[in-house]
C-alpha positions as CSV (number, residue, x, y, z in Angstrom):
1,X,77.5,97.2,100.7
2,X,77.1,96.8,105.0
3,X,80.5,97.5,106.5
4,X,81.0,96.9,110.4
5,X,84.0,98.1,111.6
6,X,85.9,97.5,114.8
7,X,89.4,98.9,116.0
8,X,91.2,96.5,118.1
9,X,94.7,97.0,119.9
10,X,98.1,97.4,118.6
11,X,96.6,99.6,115.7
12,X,94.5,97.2,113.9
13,X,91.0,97.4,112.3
14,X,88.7,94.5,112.1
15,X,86.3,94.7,109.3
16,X,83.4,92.5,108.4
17,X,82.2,93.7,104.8
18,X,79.0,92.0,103.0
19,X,79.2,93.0,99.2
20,X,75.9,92.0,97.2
21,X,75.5,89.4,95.4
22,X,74.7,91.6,92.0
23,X,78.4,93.0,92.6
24,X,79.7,89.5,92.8
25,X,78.1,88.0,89.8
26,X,79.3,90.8,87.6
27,X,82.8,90.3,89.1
28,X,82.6,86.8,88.6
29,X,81.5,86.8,84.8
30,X,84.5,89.2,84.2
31,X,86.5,87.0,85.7
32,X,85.6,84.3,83.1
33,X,86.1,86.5,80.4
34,X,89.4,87.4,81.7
35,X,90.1,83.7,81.7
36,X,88.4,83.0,78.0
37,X,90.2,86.0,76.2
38,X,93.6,84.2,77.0
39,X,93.4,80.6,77.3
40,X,93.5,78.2,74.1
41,X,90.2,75.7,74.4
42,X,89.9,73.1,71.4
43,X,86.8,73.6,69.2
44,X,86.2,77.6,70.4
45,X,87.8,80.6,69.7
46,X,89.7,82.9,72.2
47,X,87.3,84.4,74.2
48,X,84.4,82.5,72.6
49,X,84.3,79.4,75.2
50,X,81.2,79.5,77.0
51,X,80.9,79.8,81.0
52,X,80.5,76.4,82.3
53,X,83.7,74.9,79.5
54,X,86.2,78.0,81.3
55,X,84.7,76.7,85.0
56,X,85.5,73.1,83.9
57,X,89.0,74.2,82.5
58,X,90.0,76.9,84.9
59,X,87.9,76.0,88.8
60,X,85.3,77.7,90.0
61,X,87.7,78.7,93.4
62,X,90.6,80.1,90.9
63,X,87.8,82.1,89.2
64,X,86.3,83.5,92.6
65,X,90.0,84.7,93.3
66,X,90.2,86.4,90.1
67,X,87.1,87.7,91.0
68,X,87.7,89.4,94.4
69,X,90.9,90.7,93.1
70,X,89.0,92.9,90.6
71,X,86.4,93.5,93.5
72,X,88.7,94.1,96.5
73,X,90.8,97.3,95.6
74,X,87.3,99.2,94.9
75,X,85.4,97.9,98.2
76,X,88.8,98.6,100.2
77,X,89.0,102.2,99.0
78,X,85.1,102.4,100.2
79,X,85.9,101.1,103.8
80,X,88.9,103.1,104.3
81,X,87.4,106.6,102.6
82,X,84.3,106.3,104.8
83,X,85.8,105.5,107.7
84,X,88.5,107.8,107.4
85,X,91.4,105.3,108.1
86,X,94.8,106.4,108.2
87,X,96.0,102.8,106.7
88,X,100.1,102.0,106.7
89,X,99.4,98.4,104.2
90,X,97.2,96.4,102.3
91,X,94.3,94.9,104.1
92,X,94.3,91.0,104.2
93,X,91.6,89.0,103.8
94,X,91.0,86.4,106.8
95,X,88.5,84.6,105.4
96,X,85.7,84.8,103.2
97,X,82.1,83.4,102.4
98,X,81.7,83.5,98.4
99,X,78.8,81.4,96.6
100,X,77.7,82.8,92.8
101,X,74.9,84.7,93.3
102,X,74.4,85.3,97.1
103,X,75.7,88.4,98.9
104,X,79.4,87.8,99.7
105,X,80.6,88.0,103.4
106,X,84.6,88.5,104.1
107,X,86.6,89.4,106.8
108,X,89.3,91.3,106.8
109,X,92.2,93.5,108.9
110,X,93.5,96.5,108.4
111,X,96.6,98.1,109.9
112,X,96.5,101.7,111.1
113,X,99.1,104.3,111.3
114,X,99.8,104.2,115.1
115,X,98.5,107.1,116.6
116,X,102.0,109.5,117.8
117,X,101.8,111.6,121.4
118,X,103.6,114.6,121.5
119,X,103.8,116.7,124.7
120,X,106.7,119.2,123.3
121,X,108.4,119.5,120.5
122,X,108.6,123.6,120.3
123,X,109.9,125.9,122.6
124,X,112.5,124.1,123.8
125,X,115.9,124.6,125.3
126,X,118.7,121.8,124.4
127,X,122.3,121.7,125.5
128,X,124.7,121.4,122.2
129,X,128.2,120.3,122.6
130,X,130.0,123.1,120.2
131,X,132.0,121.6,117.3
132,X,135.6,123.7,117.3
133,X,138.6,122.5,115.1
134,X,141.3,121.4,116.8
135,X,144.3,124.0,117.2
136,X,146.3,123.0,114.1
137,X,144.0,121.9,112.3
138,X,144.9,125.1,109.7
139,X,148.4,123.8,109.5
140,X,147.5,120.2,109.3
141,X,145.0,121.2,106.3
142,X,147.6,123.5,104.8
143,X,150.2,120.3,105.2
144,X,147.9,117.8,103.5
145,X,147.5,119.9,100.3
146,X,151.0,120.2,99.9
147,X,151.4,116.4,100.8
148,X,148.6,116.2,97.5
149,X,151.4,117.8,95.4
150,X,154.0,116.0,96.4
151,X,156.4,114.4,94.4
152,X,158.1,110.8,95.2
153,X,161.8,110.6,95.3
154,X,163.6,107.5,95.2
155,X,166.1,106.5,98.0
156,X,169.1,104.5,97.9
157,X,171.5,105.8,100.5
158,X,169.2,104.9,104.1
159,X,166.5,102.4,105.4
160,X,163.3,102.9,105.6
161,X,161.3,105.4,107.7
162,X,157.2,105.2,109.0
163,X,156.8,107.7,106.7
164,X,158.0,106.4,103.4
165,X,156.1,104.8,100.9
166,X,157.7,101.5,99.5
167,X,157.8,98.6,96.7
168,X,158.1,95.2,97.9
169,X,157.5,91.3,97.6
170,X,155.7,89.5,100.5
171,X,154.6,85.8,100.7
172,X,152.1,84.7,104.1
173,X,151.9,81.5,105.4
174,X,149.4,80.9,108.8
175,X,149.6,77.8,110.7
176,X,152.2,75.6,107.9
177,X,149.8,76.7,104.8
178,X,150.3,79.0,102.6
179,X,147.4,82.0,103.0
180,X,145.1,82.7,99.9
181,X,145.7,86.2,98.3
182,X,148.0,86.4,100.6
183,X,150.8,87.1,98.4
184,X,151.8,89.9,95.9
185,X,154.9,91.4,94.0
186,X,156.0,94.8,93.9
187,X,153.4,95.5,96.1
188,X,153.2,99.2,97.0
189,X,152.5,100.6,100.0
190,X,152.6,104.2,102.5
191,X,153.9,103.1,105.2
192,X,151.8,105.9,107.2
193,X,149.0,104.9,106.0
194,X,148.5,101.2,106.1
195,X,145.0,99.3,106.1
196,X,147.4,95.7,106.6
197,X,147.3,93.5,109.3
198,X,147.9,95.8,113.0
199,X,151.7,95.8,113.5
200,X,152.7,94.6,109.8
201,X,153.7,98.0,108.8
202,X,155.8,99.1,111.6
203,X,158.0,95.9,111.4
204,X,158.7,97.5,107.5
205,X,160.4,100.3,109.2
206,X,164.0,100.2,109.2
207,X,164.8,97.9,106.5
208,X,167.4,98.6,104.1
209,X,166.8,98.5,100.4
210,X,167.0,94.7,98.6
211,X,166.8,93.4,102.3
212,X,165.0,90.1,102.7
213,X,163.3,89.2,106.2
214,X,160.4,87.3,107.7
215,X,158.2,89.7,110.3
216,X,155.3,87.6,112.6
217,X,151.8,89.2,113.5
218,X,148.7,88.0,114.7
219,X,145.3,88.5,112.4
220,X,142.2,90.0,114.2
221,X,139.6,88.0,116.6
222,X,137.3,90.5,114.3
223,X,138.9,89.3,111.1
224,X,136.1,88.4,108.4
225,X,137.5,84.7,107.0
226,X,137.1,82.6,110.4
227,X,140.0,80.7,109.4
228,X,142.6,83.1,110.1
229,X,140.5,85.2,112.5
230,X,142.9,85.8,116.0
231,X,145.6,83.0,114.3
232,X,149.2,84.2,113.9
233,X,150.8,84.5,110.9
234,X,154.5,84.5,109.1
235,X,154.9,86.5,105.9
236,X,158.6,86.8,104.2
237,X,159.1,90.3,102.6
238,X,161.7,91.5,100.5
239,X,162.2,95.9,100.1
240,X,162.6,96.9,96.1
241,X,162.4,100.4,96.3
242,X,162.1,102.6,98.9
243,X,160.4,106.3,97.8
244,X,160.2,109.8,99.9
245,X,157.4,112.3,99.3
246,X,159.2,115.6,98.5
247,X,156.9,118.6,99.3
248,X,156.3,121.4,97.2
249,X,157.6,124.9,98.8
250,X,154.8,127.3,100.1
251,X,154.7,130.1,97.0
252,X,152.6,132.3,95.2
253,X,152.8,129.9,92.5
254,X,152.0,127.0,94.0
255,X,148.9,128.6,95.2
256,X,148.3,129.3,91.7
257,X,148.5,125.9,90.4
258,X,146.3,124.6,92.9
259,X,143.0,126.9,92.7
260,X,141.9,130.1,91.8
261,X,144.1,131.5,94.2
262,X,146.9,134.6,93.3
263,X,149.1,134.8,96.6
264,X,149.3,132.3,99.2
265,X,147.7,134.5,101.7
266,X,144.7,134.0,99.3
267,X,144.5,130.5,99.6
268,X,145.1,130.2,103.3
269,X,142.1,132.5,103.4
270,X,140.1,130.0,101.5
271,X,141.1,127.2,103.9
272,X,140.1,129.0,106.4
273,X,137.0,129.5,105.0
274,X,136.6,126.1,104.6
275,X,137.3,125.2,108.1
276,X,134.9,127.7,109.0
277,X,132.2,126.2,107.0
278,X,132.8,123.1,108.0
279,X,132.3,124.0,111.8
280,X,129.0,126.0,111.0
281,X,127.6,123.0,109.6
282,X,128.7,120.5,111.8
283,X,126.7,122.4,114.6
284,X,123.5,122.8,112.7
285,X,123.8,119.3,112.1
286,X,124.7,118.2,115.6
287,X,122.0,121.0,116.9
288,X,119.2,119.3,114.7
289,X,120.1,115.8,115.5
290,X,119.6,116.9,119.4
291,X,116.9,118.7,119.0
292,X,115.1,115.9,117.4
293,X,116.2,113.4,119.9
294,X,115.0,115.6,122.7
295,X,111.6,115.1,120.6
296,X,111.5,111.6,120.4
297,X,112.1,111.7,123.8
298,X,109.0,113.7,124.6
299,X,107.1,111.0,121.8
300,X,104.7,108.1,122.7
301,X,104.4,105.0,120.1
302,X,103.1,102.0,119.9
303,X,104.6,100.6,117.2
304,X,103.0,96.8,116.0
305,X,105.3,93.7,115.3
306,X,104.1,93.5,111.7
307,X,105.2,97.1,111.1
308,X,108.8,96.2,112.4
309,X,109.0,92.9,110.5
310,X,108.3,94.6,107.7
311,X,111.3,97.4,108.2
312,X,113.4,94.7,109.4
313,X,113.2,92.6,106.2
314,X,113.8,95.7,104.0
315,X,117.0,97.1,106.3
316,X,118.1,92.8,106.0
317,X,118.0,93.2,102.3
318,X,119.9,96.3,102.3
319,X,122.3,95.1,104.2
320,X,122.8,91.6,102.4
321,X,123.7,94.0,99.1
322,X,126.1,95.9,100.9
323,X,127.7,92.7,102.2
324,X,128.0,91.8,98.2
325,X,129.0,94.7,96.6
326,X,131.9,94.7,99.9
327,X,132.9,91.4,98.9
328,X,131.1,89.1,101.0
329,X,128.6,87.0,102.0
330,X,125.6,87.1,103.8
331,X,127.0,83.4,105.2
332,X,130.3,84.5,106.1
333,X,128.4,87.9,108.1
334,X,126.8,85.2,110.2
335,X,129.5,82.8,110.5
336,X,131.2,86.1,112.3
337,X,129.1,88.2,114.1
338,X,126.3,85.5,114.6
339,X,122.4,85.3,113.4
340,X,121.0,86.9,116.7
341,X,123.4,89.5,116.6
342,X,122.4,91.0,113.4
343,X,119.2,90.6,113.4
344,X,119.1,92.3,117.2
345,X,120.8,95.1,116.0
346,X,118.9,95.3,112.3
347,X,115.3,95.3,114.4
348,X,116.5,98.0,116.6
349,X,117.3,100.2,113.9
350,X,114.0,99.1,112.3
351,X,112.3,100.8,115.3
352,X,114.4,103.5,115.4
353,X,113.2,104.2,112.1
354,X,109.8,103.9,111.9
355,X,110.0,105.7,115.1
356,X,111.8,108.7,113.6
357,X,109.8,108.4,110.6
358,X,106.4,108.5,112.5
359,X,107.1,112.0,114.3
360,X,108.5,113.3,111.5
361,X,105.0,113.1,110.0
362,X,103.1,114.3,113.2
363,X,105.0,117.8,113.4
364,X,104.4,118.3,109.5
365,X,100.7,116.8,110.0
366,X,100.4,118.9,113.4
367,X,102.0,122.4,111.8
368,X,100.3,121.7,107.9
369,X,104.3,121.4,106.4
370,X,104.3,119.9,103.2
371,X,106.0,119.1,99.8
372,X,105.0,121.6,97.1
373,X,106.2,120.9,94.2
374,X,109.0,124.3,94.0
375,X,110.3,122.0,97.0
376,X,110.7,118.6,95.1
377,X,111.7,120.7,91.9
378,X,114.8,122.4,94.2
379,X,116.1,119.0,95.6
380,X,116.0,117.7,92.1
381,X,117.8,120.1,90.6
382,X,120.2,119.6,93.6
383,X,120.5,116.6,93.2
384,X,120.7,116.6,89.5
385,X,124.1,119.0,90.1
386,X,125.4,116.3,92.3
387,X,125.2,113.4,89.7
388,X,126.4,115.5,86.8
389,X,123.2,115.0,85.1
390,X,120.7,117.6,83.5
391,X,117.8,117.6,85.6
392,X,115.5,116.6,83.0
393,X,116.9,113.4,82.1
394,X,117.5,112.9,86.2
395,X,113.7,113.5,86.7
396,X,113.0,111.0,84.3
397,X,115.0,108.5,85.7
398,X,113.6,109.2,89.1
399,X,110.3,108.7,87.1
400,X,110.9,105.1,86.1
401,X,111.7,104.4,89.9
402,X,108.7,105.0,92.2
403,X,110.3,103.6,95.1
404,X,113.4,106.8,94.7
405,X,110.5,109.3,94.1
406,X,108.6,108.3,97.3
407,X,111.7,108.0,99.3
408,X,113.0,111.6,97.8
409,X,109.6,113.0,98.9
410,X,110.2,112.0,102.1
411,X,113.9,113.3,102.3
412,X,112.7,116.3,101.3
413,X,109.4,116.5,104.4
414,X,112.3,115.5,106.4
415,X,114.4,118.1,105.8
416,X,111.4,121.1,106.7
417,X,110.6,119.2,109.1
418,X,113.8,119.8,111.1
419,X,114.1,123.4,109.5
420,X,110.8,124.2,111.5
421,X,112.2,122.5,114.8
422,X,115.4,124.1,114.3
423,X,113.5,127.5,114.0
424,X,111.4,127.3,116.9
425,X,113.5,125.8,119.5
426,X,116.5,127.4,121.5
427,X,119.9,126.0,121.1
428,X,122.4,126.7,124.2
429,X,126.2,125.6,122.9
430,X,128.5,124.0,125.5
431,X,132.2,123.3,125.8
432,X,133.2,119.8,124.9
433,X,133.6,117.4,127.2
């Protein structure tokens, strides 16, 4: 087989390949078999039809596809091994020259991982905002666990407070017409924690118990149905209970009901604990995310179209299947934020991705890091714990999923790749801005 092979910009590989004519006929003649042992030709058995019947039945050009597929993967693995190509997709074929028994001539392109320059990414100093809890945050964490155990106490003799939580009817109407869904009975609600319309809840503050009353607000320009986006809006309410959270007192036994815990200075230990925890790893992950940055920074890519068309159309699909399983619609996601807008944003974050994903694998290429198996085994028994799942029926669902194993590979090169930068470059921590 003569292969001539030229590298071209944007990391692409031209490739002109002759294959001999004695490879093509035998490619050829399996492809008719292929063809015979399937199709159902009156007066012959399967597979029994003779060369010149299939050609009649089938086309001589469908067979010559058949028969470069079965040739293709073997000469592309040749080209590629030989000429030690670091490849990031399947070659395509331009165009090829293909006549039963002569040599056959094709031409074809092959895109090249992009070659990454890195002047530093060791030895480094970076500047680290430090992650400290705010002053109560103790008592604030200590006051939601009690608010957990709280009990709800119904109230007759007042109106309603911001923090109550209450029952109630409501009926919208925007514009003269009634809103869809926008309607509900005995509908409960915290009033301290509402995700309704901005301003709805505080006009359900100080309202007495069986009182009925109309309150006005205005939906969102942001709002996701169009319809009512920025329009304003009338919805009659009517309280039917009104309910106070009753906290349980700060004891011994409390602390006992709520963990393995025997005094309360035991469990305010623990939360401190936790808060402590919670700091430490916030500033490895906010020291590891700077470091990295500061490498990207110090990284040169050229990174082709084709490779973030590609990225773009998987992050499009992913994002289309969130929209669903939220409830929505890829139509209604353009009908509000607008085509160019998410497709702007989604290519961005297609080259921020193949960007990060690119000098990820230089370090681990440049400092020999790899995934050995005790690696993958740890993060699936991890990961295993985390789903509730023994790890050997997890592995083998992993197995019937090549696309999870890849990408849990990768995770896992990921994650010793910014253990190494971590280790070898200096991280100074400075006050908050």
């Amino acid at each position: 087989m003569k292969i001539d092979l030229e590298k071209e910009s944007n990391n692409i590989a031209k490739v002109e390949i002759e294959i001999p004519a004695k490879d093509g006929v035998d490619a050829y003649n399996r492809a008719v078999k292929n063809y015979a042992r399937y199709m159902n030709i009156p007066g012959f058995r399967k597979g029994k039809a003779p060369r010149n019947i299939i050609e009649r039945n089938v086309g001589v050009d469908r067979i010559k596809s058949e028969a470069l597929e079965i040739l293709l993967p073997e000469v592309f693995s040749t080209v590629i091994r030989e000429n030690k190509l670091d490849v990031i997709s399947q070659p395509t074929v331009e165009k090829y020259e293909f006549e039963v028994g002569k040599d056959i001539k094709l031409s074809a392109k092959i895109e090249l991982r992009p070659e990454v320059k890195l002047e530093t990414y060791k030895d480094m100093k970076v500047d680290v905002e430090e992650f400290k809890h705010e002053k109560d945050a103790f008592d604030k964490s200590l006051e939601n666990l009690l608010a957990q155990s709280a009990k709800l106490e119904l109230v007759v003799d007042r109106k309603t407070k911001s923090d109550d939580i209450i029952v109630f009817d409501f009926d919208g109407y925007s514009n003269g017409e009634k809103i869809e869904h926008g309607d509900a009975k005995n509908y409960t609600l915290d009033l301290a924690n509402s995700s309704f319309i901005p301003g709805f809840a505080e006009q359900l503050v100080d309202r007495a118990l069986g009182e009925e009353f109309e309150i006005n607000v205005t939906f969102p320009e942001t709002y996701h149905e169009k319809k009512l986006a920025g329009q304003p809006a009338t919805f009659k309410c009517k309280i039917n209970e009104i309910k106070t959270k009753v906290l349980p007192e700060l004891t011994d036994e409390f602390a006992q009901k709520v963990g393995p815990f025997k005094t309360v200075d035991d469990l305010k230990a623990d939360i401190q604990n936790y808060l402590d925890k919670q700091a430490e790893a916030t500033n490895k992950q906010n020291s590891e995310k700077a470091i990295f940055e500061k490498v990207l920074e110090n990284a040169e890519v050229e990174i082709s179209d084709s490779m973030i068309e590609r990225e773009a159309n998987s992050l499009l699909e992913d994002y289309k299947q969130k929209l669903s399983a939220q409830g929505f619609t890829w139509e209604q996601a353009v009908e509000t934020q607008g085509l160019d807008s998410i497709m702007e944003k989604i290519n961005e974050d297609a080259k921020f991705r193949i960007k990060n994903s690119l000098v990820i694998d230089k370090v681990a290429s440049l400092e020999n890091i790899k995934v050995e198996p005790a690696d993958f085994d740890e993060k699936l028994e991890s990961l295993a714990a985390m789903y509730q799942m023994d790890r050997e029926t997890f592995a083998k669902y992993m197995m019937k999923n090549p696309g999870m194993l890849n990408g849990l590979s990768q995770q896992v090169l990921n994650e010793k790749v910014m253990k190494f930068l971590a280790e070898n470059n200096t991280v100074n921590f400075v006050k908050s801005k």
